[in-house]
N, C-alpha and C positions, 0 to 999 in steps of 0.2 A: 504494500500500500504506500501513497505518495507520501513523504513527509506533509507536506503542505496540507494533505486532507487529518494525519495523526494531531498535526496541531492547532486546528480549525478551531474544535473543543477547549483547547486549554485558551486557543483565543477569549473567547466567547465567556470564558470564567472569570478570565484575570481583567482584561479589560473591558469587556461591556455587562459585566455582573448578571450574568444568566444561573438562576436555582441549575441547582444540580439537574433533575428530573427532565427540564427542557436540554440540558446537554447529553443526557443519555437517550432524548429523542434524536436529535442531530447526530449524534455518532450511529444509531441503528439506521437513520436515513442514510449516510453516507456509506456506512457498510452496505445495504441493500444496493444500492446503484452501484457500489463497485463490485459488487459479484454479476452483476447484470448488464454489465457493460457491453 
């Protein structure tokens, strides 16, 4: 997997303060499309 997509999430954490929950939806979204590619 891309680094760029591994740290999308920690993006999302540290700087624009997303609950946990909404980044464990983003990381299942971005895992589904990259199996689907």
């Amino acid at each position: 997997m891309s680094s760029h997509i591994e740290a999308f999430p920690t993006h999302l954490a540290v700087s624009e303060h997303v609950a946990p929950s909404s980044q464990n939806q983003v990381l299942a979204a971005l895992l589904f499309l990259w199996d689907h590619r």
